[in-house]
N, C-alpha and C positions, 0 to 999 in steps of 0.2 A: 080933448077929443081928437081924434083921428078919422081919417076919411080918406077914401081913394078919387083923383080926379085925371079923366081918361080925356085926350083932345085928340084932333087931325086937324087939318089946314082948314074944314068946314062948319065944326061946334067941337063943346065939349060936354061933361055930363061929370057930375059928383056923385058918390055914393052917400047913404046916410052915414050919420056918426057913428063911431063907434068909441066907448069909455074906456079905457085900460087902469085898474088898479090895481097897484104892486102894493102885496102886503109884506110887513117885515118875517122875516123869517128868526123863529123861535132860538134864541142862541142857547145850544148848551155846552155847558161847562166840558173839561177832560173828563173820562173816563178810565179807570184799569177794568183792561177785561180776564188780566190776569195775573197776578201777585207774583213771585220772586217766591220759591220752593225751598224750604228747609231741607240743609245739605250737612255732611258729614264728609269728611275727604283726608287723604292723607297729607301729612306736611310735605311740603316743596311742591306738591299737583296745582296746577291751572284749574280755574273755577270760574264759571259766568253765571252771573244770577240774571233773568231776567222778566220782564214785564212785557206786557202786551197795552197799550195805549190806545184810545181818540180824540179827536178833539177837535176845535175850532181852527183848522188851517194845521201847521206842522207843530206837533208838542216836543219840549222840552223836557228831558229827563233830570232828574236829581235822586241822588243816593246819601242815604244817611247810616250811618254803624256809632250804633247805639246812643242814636238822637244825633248827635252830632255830622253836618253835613262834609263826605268826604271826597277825597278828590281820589281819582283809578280812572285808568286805561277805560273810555268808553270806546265800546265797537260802533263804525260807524250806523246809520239809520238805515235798519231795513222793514220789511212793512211783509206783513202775513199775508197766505193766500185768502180771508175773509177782509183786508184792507186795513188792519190795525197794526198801527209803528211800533218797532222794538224797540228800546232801549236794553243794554246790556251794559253791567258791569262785572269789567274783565279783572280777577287778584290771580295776579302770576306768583309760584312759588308761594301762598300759602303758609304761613305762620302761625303760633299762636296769639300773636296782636292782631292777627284779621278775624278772629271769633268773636262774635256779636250777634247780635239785631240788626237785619239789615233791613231800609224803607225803602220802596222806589217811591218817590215823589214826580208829578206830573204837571205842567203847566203848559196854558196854552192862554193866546192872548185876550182872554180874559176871566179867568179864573185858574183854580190848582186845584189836584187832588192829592190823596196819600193812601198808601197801603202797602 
């Protein structure tokens, strides 16, 4: 309980109690709020696929071509004018070993998403 108590050099005075309860607040999981777009591009061209993200504090991105988790050039963190974090994966020069299924996967500290 809490209370205010007021003095001068001649009395003082208490107010009544007052209860404060803090409820926990609902944790949810990451979210995509927007998938990585099927693309078609010339060989040797720059390509970024990306994801739009939320989550519980700053999420983590992961990329997977064709199930398999792969490693590329991430563009640093930048965050949309609605508040949700990008991840981008960046494939410079473009081949045909970078054709696939791409996943952005998502994690934040305590749970993951995929899509």
């Amino acid at each position: 309980y809490y209370y205010c108590k007021v003095s001068n050099s001649r009395d003082s005075a208490k107010s009544k109690e007052a209860q404060l309860v803090v409820v926990g607040r609902q944790l949810e999981g990451p979210r995509i709020h927007k998938s990585p777009k099927s693309l078609e591009i010339e060989e040797g061209k720059t390509v970024r696929l990306v994801c739009h993200a939320s989550g519980s504090g700053r999420v983590q991105f992961e990329w997977t071509q064709n199930g398999m988790l792969c490693a590329g050039p991430l563009s640093p963190h930048e965050t949309t004018p609605e508040g949700f974090q990008v991840g981008c994966l960046v494939i410079e020069n473009a081949d045909p070993r970078h054709e696939g299924k791409y996943q952005c996967i998502v994690r934040d500290q305590h749970e993951c998403a995929d899509r």
